[in-house]
C-alpha positions in Angstrom: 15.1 1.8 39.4 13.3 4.8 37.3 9.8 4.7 38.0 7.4 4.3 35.1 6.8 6.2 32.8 2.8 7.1 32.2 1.7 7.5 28.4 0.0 10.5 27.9 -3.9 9.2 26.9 -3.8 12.2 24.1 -1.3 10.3 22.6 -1.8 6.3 23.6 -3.9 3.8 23.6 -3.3 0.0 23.4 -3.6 -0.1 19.8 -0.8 2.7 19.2 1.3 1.1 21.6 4.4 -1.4 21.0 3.2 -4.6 19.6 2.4 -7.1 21.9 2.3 -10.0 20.1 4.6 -11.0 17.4 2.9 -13.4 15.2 3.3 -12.3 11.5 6.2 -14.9 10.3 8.4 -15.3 7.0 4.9 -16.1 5.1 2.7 -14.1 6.7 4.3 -11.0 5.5 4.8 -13.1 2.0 1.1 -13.4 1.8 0.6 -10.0 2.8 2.5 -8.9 -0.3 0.5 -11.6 -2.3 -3.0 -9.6 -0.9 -1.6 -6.5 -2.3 0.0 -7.7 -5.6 -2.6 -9.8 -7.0 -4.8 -7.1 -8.2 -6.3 -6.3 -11.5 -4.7 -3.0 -11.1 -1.1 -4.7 -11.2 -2.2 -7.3 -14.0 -3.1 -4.5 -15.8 -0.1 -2.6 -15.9 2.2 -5.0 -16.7 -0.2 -5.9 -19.7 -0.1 -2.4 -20.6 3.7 -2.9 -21.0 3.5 -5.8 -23.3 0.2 -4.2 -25.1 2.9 -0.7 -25.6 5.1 -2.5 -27.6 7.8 -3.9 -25.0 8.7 -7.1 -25.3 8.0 -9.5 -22.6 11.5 -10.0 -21.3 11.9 -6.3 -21.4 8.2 -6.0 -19.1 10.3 -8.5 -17.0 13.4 -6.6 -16.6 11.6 -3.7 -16.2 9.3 -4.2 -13.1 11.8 -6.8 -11.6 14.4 -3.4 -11.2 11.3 -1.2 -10.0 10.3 -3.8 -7.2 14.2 -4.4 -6.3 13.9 -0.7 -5.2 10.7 -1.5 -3.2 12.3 -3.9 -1.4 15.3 -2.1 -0.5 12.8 0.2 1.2 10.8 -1.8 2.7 13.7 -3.5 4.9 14.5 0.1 5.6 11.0 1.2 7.1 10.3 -2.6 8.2 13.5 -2.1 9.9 11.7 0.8 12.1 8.6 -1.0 12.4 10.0 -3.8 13.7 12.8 -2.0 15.9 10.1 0.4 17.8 7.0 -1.6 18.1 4.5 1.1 16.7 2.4 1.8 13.8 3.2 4.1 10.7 1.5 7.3 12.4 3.3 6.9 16.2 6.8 6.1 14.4 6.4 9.8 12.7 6.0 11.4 15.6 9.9 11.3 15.7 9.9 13.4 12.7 7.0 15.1 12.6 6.4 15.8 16.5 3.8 13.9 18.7 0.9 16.2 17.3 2.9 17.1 14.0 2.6 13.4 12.8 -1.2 13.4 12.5 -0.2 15.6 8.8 1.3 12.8 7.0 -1.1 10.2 8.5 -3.9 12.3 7.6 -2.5 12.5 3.9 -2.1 8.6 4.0 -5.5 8.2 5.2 -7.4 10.5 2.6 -5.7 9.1 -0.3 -6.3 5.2 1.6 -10.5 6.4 2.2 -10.7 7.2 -1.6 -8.9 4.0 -3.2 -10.9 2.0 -0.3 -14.0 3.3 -1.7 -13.0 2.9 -5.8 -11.6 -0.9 -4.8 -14.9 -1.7 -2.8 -16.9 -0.3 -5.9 -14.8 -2.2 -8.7 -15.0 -5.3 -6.5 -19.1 -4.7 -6.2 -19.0 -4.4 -10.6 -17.4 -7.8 -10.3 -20.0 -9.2 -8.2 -22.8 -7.5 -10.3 -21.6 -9.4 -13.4 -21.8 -12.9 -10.8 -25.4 -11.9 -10.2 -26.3 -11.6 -13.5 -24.2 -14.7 -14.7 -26.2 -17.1 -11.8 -29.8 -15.0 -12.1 -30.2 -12.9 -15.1 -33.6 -11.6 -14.2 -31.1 -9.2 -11.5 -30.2 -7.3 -15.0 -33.4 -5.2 -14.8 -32.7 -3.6 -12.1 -29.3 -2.1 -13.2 -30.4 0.7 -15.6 -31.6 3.1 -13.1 -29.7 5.6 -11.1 -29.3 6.8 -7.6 -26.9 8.8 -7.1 -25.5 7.8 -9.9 -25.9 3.8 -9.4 -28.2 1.1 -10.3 -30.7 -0.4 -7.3 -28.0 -3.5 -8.2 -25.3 -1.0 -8.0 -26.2 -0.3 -4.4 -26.8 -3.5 -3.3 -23.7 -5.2 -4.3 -21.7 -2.3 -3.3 -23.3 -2.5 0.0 -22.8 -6.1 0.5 -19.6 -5.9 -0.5 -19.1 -3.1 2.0 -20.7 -5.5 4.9 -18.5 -8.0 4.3 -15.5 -5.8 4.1 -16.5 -4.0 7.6 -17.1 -7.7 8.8 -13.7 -8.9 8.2 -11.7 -5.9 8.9 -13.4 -4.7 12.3 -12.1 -8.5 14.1 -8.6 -6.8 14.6 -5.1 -7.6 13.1 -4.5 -10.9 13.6 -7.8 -11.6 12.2 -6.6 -10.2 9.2 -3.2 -11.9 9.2 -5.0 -15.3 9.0 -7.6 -14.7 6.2 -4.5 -13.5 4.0 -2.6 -16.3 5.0 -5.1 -18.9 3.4 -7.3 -16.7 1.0 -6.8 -13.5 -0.8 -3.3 -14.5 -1.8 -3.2 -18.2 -2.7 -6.5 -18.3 -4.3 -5.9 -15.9 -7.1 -2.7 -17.1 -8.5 -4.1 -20.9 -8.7 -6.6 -18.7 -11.0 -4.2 -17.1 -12.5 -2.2 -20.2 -13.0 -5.2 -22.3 -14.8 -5.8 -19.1 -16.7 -2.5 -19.1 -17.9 -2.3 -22.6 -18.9 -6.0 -22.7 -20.6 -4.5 -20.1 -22.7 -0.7 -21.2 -23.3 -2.4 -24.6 -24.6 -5.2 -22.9 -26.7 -2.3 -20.5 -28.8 -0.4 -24.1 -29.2 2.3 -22.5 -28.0 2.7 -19.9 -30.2 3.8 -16.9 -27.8 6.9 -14.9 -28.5 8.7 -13.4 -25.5 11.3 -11.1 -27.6 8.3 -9.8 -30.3 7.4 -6.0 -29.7 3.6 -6.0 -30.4 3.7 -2.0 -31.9 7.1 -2.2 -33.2 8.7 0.1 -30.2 12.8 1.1 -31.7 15.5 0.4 -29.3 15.4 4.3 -27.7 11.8 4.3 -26.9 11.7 0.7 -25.4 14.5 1.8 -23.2 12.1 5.0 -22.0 9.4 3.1 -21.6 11.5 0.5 -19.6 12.9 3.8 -17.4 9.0 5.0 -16.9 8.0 1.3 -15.8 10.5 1.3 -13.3 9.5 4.3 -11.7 6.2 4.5 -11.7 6.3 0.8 -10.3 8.0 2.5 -7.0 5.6 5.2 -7.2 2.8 2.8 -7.2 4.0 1.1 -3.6 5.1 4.4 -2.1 2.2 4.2 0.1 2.9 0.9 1.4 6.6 2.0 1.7 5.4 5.1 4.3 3.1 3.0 6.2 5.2 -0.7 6.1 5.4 -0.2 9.9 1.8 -0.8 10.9 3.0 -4.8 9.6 6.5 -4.6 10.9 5.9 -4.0 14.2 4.1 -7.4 14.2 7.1 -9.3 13.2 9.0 -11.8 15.5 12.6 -10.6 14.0 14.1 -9.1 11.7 14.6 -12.1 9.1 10.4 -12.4 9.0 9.6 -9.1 7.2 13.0 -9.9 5.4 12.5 -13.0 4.1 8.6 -12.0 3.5 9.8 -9.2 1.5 12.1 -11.3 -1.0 9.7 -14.1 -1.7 6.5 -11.7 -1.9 8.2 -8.8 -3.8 11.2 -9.0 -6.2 10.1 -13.2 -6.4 6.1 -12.7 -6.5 5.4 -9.8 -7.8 7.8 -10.3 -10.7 6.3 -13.7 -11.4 2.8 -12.7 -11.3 3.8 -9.9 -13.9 5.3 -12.9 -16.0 2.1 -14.7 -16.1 -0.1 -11.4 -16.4 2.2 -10.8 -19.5 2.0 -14.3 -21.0 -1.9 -14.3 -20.3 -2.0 -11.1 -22.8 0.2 -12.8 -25.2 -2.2 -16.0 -25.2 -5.3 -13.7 -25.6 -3.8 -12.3 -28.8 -3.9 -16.1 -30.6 -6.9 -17.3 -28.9 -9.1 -14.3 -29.2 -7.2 -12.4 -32.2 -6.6 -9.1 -29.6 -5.1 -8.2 -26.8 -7.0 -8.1 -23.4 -5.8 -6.5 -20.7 -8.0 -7.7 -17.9 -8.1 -10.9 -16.5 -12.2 -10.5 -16.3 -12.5 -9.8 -19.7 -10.5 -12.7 -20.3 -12.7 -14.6 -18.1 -16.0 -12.9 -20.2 -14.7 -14.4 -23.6 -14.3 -18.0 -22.4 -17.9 -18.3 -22.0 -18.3 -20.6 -19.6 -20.8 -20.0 -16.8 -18.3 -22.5 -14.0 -15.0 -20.3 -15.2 -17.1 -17.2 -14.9 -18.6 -17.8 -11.4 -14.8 -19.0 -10.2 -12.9 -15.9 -11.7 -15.3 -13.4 -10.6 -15.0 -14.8 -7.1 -11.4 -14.8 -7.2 -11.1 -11.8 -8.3 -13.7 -10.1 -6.0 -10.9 -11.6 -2.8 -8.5 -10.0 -4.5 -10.2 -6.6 -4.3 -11.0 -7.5 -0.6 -7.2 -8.2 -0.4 -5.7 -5.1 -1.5 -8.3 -3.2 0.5 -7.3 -4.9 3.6 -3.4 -4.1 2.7 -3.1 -0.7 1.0 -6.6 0.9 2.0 -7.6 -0.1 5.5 -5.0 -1.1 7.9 -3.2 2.4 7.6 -6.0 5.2 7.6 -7.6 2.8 11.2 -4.5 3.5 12.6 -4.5 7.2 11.4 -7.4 8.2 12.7 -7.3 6.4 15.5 -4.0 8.7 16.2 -6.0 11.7 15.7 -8.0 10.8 19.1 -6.8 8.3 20.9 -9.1 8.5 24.0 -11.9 7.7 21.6 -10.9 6.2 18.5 -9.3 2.8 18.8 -8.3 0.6 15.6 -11.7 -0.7 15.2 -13.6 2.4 15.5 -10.6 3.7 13.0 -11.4 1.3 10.6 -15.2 2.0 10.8 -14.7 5.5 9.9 -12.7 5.0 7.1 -15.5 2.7 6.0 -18.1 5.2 6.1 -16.4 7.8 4.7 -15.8 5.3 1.6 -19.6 5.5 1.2 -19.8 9.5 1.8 -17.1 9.9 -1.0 -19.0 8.0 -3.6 -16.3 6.4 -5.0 -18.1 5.8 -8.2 -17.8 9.2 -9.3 -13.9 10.0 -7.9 -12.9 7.1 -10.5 -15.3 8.1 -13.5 -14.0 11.6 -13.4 -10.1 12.0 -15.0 -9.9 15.3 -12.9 -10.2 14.2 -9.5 -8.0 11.3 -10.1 -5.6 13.0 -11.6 -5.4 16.3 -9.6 -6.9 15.3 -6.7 -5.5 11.8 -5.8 -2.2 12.4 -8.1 -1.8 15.5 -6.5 -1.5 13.8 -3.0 0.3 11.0 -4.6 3.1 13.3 -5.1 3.7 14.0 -1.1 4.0 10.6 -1.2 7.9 10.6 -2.2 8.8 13.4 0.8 7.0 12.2 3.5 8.9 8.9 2.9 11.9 11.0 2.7 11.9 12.7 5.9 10.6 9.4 8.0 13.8 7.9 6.4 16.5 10.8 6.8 15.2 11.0 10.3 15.6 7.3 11.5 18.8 6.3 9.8 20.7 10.1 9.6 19.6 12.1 12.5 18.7 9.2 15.0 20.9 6.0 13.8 18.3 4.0 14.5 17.9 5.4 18.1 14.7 5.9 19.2 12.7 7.0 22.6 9.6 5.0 22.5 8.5 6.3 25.4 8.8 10.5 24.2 6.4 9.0 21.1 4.3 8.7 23.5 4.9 12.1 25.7 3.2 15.2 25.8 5.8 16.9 27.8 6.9 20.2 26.6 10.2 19.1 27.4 9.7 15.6 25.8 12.1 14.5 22.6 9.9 14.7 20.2 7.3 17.6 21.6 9.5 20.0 19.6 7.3 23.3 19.3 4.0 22.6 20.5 4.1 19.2 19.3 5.2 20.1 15.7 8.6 19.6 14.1 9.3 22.9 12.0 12.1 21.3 10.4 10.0 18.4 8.7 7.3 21.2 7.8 10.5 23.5 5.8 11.6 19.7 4.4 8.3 18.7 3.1 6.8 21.9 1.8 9.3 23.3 -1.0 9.7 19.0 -2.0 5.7 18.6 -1.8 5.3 21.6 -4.1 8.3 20.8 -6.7 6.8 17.1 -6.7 3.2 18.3 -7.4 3.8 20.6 -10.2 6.1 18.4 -12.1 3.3 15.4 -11.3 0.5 17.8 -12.7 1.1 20.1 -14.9 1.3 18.9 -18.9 4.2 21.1 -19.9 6.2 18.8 -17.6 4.4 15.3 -18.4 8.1 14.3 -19.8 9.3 13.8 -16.2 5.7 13.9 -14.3 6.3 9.4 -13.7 9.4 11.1 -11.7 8.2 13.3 -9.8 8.6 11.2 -6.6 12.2 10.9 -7.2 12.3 14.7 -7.1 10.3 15.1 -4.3 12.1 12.2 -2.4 16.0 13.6 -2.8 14.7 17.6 -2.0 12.5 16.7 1.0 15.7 14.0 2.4 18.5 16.7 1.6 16.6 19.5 3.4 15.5 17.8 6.3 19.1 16.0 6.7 21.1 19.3 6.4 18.5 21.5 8.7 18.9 18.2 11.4 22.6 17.7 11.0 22.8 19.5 14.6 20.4 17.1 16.3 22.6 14.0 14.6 23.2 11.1 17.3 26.5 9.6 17.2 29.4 7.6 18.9 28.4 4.8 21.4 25.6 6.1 21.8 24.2 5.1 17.8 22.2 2.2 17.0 21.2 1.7 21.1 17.6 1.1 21.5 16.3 3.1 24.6 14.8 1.1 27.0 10.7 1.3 27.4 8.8 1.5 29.9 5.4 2.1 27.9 3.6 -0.7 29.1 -0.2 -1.8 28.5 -1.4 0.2 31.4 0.1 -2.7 33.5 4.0 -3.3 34.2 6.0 -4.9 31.4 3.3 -5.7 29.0 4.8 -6.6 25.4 7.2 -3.7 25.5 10.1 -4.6 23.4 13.5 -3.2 25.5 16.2 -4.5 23.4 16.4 -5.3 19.8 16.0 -8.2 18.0 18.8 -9.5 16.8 19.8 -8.0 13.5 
């Protein structure tokens, strides 16, 4: 029998390793993509649609074709995640090289630090306006300015930061039961009353083929195309990190069935009713709103006001805990992992939410568009290569113990730990993608740009690789591990699950 095989502790610790436990079902990964849907962001965009003059069967159309391509890849990278065992930034190591992979997690984990900090800010707004609402003597203390927020500013921001760090530092499975009974459900029974409160108040009157701006047939189609893509681009990062959940999975029909019923099903229905809710606001209030606070603002009722601005305040929490946290703890805690476990991880992307001050990244057009588009558009190669790699070049076939070797003659140690083929991939597509994202004399195809970044970055990579290709019997076999929990057997997965 081989003897074990020792993880290097530059490269491993228990929270990088292969899942031990294998506890997030058929609806926990469905309420996982409830967290991340049910966001004022999402609400917002598909009201934009309707508000832009597509009719509401169109919105439908539209955004249930974007998130059919979601799903298709997130069964690919779930299939990975759930294959391996290991988080997002351990799984690139394949790719990338066991010290090579710490440049796409640390590109995940700036863009997931900023958006932290912006949702943690937006959801401390919401809980300003709940102040005010239940004690309006709190309003004098939010027209000064430190640092460019109120005394209120900072307190709710920094409660809602507490709680936040509370939550998130108690581990994953921690995090897999409060989504599982909070940040999903409760906002669409909000959404639902919402909906009806307003349905009932327009008597009905809500037209689902009426284009609200008069759009002709040619620009409704373009608009349709632009909805569908930048509905991808908007859960690319999700798609590049969908491991970090995967690996958690009991089988492959979990993340499966999850990713039906909480993507093409939920997140097209929630667009239905975000849709319909702007429709309503147009008889009931003569206008169209937007945002599901606003809406929440003109009832003028201090009960519905208090209940919506909670809901939507775990929401926030919600879509942090999905999109902005789980990915840059694991991140950083790949950068060290002799001293940064997931906690610790998750602490430091915390902090660094506050350094950033979040409040002035989203009030300033530049820095979200340059800065935080700019990054958005690596977002299409680095899925590219993580793709072309596992399927292509690998078939699925994958050393979990080299991901965790520092062996210069290890699988994936490459060239001192970096992979210059991913490097030539992702450079040339990184820079194609960015300039197309960012600069206005190309703001015709700039909602593309991933596309463009995606095929370069997947065709390089996949013809510079074609020599390292597995094949024959030797395709699709999962290599046995012997990465254990620094005692024998562990939680190691040594065969896969069946497919």
């Amino acid at each position: 029998m081989t003897a074990p095989r020792s993880p290097d502790p530059r490269l491993y610790n228990e929270d990088l390793a292969p899942a031990k436990e294998r506890t997030w079902g058929t609806y926990s990964i469905f309420a996982l993509w409830m967290s991340d849907t049910h966001a004022i962001s999402n609400y917002a965009f598909a009201a934009s649609l309707f508000v832009l003059g597509l009719p509401t069967w169109e919105v439908f159309l539209s955004l249930l074709a974007g998130i059919t391509i979601v799903h298709w890849l997130m069964n690919r990278m779930g299939h990975a995640g759930h294959r391996t065992g290991v988080p997002f930034p351990v799984l690139a190591r394949a790719s990338w090289g066991v010290y090579g992979a710490n440049i796409p997690a640390l590109i995940r984990a700036v863009m997931a630090v900023a958006w932290y900090g912006i949702q943690t800010w937006l959801a401390s707004e919401a809980l300003i306006l709940l102040g005010v609402q239940l004690a309006p003597g709190l309003a004098a203390y939010d027209h000064n300015s430190i640092l460019g927020l109120s005394t209120l500013g900072w307190i709710a921001f920094l409660v809602m930061w507490l709680l936040q760090a509370v939550l998130l530092t108690r581990g994953m499975e921690f995090i897999r039961k409060v989504q599982d009974f909070a940040t999903g459900p409760v906002v669409w029974l909000v959404m639902l009353v919402l909906a009806v409160w307003l349905v009932v108040k327009a008597g009905g009157d809500i037209s689902l083929t009426r284009s609200l701006t008069g759009l002709s047939g040619g620009e409704q189609l373009h608009q349709s195309v632009i909805a569908v893509s930048l509905t991808v681009a908007t859960f690319l990062t999700l798609v590049l990190n969908y491991a970090d959940f995967a690996r958690f999975t009991p089988d492959h029909r979990s993340y499966r069935r999850g990713n039906l019923l909480g993507l093409p099903v939920n997140f097209t229905a929630f667009a239905v009713v975000s849709v319909l809710m702007t429709a309503g606001t147009i008889s009931v209030f003569g206008t169209a709103i937007a945002d599901p606070v606003h809406v929440i603002a003109r009832i003028d009722n201090p009960v519905v006001t208090v209940v919506g601005a909670l809901s939507f305040m775990i929401a926030t929490i919600g879509i942090n805990v999905v999109a902005n946290f789980v990915s840059p703890a694991y991140d950083f805690a790949n950068l060290a992992p002799r001293h940064l476990d997931f906690r610790r991880g998750g602490m430091v992307t915390a902090v660094l939410a506050i350094v950033v001050m979040p409040w002035k990244l989203y009030s300033s057009p530049v820095v979200i568009q340059y800065f935080l588009g700019g990054l958005g558009a690596f977002l299409g190669p680095l899925v590219a290569i993580l793709l072309v790699d596992y399927y292509l070049v690998r078939r699925g076939r994958i050393d979990v113990d080299a991901l965790f070797s520092a062996d210069e003659a290890g699988a994936y140690y490459y060239r001192r730990g970096f992979n210059p083929e991913a490097a030539i991939a992702f450079v040339p597509a990184a820079a194609v993608s960015a300039v197309l994202a960012l600069v206005k004399f190309f703001a015709d195809v700039a909602p593309f740009s991933w596309c463009f970044g995606l095929v370069i970055a997947g065709g390089i990579y996949g013809l510079r690789s074609a020599k390292a290709r597995v094949g024959g019997a030797m395709a699709q076999a999962l290599i046995t591990s012997q990465v254990t929990s620094h005692v024998a057997t562990g939680g190691v997965l040594t065969r896969p699950a069946a497919e």
